[in-house]
N, C-alpha and C positions, 0 to 999 in steps of 0.2 A: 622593397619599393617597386611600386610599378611603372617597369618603363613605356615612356606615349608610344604610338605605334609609329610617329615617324623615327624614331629612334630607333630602328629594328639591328638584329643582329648581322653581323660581318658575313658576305655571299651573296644580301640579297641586290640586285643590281644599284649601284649609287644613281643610275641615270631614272631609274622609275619613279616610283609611289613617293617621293620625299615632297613634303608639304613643306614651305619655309615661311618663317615667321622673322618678326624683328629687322634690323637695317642690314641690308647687304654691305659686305666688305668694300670700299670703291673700288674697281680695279689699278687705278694708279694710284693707292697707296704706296708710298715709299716705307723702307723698314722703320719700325718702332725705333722712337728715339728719348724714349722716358728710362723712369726706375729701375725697370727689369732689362733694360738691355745693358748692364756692366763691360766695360773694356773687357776681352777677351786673354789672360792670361795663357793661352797655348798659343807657342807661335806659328807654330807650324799651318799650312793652309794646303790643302787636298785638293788637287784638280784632276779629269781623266775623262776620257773620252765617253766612259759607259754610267757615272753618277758622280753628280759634283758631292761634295766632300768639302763643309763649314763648319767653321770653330767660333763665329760670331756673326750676328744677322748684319752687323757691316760688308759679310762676306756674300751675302745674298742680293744678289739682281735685282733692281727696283722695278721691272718690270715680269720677275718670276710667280708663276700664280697663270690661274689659282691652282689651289692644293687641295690632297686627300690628306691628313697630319695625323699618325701616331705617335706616344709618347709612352718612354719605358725606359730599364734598364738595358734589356735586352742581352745579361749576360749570359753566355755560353752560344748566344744564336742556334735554339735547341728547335726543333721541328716543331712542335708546337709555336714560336715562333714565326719560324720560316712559313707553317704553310698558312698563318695569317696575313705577314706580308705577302707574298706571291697574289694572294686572293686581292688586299689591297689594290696593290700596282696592276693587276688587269683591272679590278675597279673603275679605279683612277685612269688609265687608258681609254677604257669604252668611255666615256664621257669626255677625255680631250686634258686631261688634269695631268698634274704631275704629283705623284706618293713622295711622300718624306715622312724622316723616320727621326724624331728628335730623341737624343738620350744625352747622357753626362757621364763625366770624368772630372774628379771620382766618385766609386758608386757613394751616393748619400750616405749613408748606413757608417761610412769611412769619414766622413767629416760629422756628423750626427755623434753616435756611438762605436768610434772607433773599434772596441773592446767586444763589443758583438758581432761586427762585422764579416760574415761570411766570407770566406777565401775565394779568389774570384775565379771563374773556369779560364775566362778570355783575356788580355791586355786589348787595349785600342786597337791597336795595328790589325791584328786577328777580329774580332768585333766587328771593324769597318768592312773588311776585307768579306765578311760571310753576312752582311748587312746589304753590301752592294752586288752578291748572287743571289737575292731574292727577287731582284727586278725593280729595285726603288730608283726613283730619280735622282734622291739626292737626302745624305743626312746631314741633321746638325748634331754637330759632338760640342755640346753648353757646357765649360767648365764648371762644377759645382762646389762652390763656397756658402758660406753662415751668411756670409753679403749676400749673394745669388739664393737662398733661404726665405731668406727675412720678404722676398713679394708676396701680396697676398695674391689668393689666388684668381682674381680679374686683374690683378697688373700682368699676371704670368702670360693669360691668356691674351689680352689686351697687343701686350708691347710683340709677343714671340707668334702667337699665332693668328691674330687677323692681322695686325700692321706688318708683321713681320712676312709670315708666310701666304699670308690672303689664304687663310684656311676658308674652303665651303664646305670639308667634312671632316670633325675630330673624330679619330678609332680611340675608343678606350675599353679596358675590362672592367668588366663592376665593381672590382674593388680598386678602382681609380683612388689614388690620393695627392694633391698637387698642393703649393701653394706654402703659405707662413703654417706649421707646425701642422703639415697637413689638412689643412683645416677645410682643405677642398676636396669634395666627392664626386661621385657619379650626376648628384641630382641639382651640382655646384655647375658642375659642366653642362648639364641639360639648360639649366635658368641662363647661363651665360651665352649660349649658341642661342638660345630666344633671343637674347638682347644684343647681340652682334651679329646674328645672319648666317651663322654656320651649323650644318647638321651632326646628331652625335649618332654613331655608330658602336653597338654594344657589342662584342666581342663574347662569347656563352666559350666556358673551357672547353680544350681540344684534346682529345682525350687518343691514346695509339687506336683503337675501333675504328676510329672517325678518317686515319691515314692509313694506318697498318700494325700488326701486332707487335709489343714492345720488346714481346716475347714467348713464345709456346707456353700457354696455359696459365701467364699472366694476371693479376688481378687487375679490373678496368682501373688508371688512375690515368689524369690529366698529367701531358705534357708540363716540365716545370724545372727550373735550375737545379732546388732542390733535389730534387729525385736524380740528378747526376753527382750534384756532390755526396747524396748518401753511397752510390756507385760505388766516385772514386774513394772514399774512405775506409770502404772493404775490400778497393784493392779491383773490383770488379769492372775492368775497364770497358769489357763485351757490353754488359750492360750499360755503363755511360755512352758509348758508341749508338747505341739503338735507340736511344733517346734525342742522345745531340743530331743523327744523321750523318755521323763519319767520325774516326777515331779524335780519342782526346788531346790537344796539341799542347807540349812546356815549348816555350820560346823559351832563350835565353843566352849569355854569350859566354865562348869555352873560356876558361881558367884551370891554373896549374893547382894539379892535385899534388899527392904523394908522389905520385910517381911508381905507384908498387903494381898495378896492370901492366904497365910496359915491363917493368923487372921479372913480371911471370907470364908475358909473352901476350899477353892481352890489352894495349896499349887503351888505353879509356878517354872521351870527353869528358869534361867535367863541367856543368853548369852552372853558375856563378848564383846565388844564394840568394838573388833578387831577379831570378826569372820569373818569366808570369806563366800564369795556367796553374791551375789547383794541381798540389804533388800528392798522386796517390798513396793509399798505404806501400808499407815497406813492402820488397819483392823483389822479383826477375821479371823483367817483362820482353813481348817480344815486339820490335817497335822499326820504325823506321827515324833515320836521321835526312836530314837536308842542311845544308849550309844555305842562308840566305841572306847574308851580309857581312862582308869582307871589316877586317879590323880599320880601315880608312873608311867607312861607314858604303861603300861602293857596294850595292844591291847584288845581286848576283840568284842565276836559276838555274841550279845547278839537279842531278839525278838525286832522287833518295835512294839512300844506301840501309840496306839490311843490316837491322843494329841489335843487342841484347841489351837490354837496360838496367841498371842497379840502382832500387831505392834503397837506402838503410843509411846506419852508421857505421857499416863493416865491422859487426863485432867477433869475429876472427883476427883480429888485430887490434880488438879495444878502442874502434873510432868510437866518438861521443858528438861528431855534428853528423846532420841528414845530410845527405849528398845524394844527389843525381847525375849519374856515370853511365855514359853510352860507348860501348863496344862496337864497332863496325866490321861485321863479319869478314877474315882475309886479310883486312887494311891494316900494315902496317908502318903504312907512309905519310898520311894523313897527319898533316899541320894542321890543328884546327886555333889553337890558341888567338886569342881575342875577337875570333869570329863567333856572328851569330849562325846559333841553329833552330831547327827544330825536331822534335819528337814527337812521333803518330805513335799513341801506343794502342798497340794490335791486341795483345792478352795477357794475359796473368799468367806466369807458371809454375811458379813457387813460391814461397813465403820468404825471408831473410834467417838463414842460418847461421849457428856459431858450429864451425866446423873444430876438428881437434889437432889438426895439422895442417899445412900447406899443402903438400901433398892430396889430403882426402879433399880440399878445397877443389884444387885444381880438376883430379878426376870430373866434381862437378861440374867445373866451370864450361869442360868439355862438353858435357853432357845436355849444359844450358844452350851450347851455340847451337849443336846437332838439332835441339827441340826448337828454336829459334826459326832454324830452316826451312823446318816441317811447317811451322804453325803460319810461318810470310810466302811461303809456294802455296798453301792454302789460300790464302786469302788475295791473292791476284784475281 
């Protein structure tokens, strides 16, 4: 499809060449209060000094506006990503606007087709959190249901981004699809910004050339979620790192294991089986821990501590569930139990072994923290 020339791609200045057609947004619209905007099922509401943080256009200013509006998943907030928004929000700056970044919980795909559903990189909390270091003013996190589905794709636009956001410029990528069973494109959204007053911004794939190498003698491909979960599935976390723009993080909150780490002098986290962040293949990795929220749910910002990590099912002992077990290099004092953590994993360094003793385990286990050392004073 050919797109008009005011539709140009993401960089070129929003304040210039833009021709505008069709009825401007008023500016004192109040939020959309039709079909599309459903009572908000998250309770939770986001405020902070550096980007507001909304779970329903209730929650948005009647006099916020106007906006630059992208809309995505945005999971993993992978550099390709980031250095689209970045470009956005100076954008939307040089002209006086405020960037917002709309996305959903859960990813579609999760309420759609469960059963195909990709495993996610990010939970919310993380998401937001590397959504609002890009320089945005402000997201909305739209819970996403088969009710929240079923608008076509001008109530979408209609209710969330002119009434809602007083959008004057939507970002999308050309393979845009929004709206009742998709059923909205690129050239849905070009006809719709004629007919409401807002400009579209085409988004051309952002490939590592275009920021910087993905990797030493790399083949060129586009920035892309994919290409981190093929990563972590080989275990290859260097690579998911170089992609996202900093290592891959598991949240999750500790729970009691075996107990057989601390019986052979290696005391372990254990992360509860419903942590978020895609779990790489089996391994040792070498990783950092954080505590960042106490068992009475009290935040906390505390030092990462130098950790060795165990994916597998410990088959030197015949386990048969996956576990995620973090070592804390030295710490043998650490209560971690029903606190949350997290895990930066730094590298890969082995595959999961079935050893033939304790004993020949343990040598290794030594041998794991030593390389552990090595590989996190490296990476300082």
């Amino acid at each position: 499809m050919t797109v008009r020339p005011r539709h140009r791609p993401l960089g070129a200045s929003v304040a210039g060449s833009r021709r505008r057609t069709g009825r401007e947004p008023r500016g004192g619209d109040a939020p959309g209060t039709g079909r599309g905007r459903a009572a908000s099922s998250v309770a939770a509401r986001w405020h902070d000094r550096r980007v507001h943080r909304w779970s329903d256009l209730a929650d948005v200013p009647a006099d916020f506006g106007p906006t630059v509006v992208t809309l995505g998943n945005f999971d993993g907030v992978h550099r390709g990503h980031a250095s689209v928004l970045r470009r956005m929000a100076a954008d939307a700056r040089a002209q006086g606007w405020s960037a917002v970044a709309v996305t959903f919980t859960p990813h579609p795909l999760q309420v759609h087709r469960p059963d195909d559903a990709p495993p996610l990189l990010t939970g919310d909390e993380d998401r937001l959190d590397l959504l609002e270091a890009t320089g945005l003013d402000a997201v909305l996190l739209l819970p996403y249901s088969l009710e929240f589905a079923r608008q076509s794709p001008e109530e979408f636009v209609r209710a969330y981004l002119v009434e809602g956001l007083r959008a004057r410029t939507v970002v999308v990528g050309r393979d845009v699809r929004f709206g009742w069973q998709n059923s909205g494109d690129l050239s849905t959204m070009v006809a719709l910004g004629e007919r409401y007053g807002f400009a579209v911004e085409v988004i051309d794939d952002i490939t590592p050339d275009e920021v910087e190498s993905a990797a030493p003698g790399a083949p060129a491909r586009r920035w892309s979620s994919t290409w981190v979960r093929e990563a972590l599935a080989a275990g290859d976390v260097e690579q998911a790192a170089r992609v996202l723009g900093r290592p891959h993080r598991l949240r999750g909150v500790v729970v009691h294991g075996d107990a057989r780490g601390r019986e052979l002098g290696f005391p372990t986290a254990n992360l509860a089986q419903d942590a978020v962040g895609m779990v790489p293949a089996d391994g040792v990795y070498a990783g950092w821990l954080r505590r960042t929220r106490r068992a009475d749910g009290t935040r906390v910002d505390e030092p990462r501590l130098p950790a060795a990590v165990s994916i597998g099912t410990n088959p030197t002992f015949d386990g048969e569930q996956r576990r995620v077990e973090a070592y804390v290099l030295d710490r043998t004092d650490l209560d971690l139990y029903d606190d949350e953590v997290v895990l930066d994993l730094v590298a890969h360094l082995r595959p999961t072994l079935r050893f033939s003793s304790v004993e020949e385990l343990l040598v290794r286990m030594h041998e794991d923290v030593a390389r552990v050392r090595e590989v996190l004073a490296a990476s300082e």
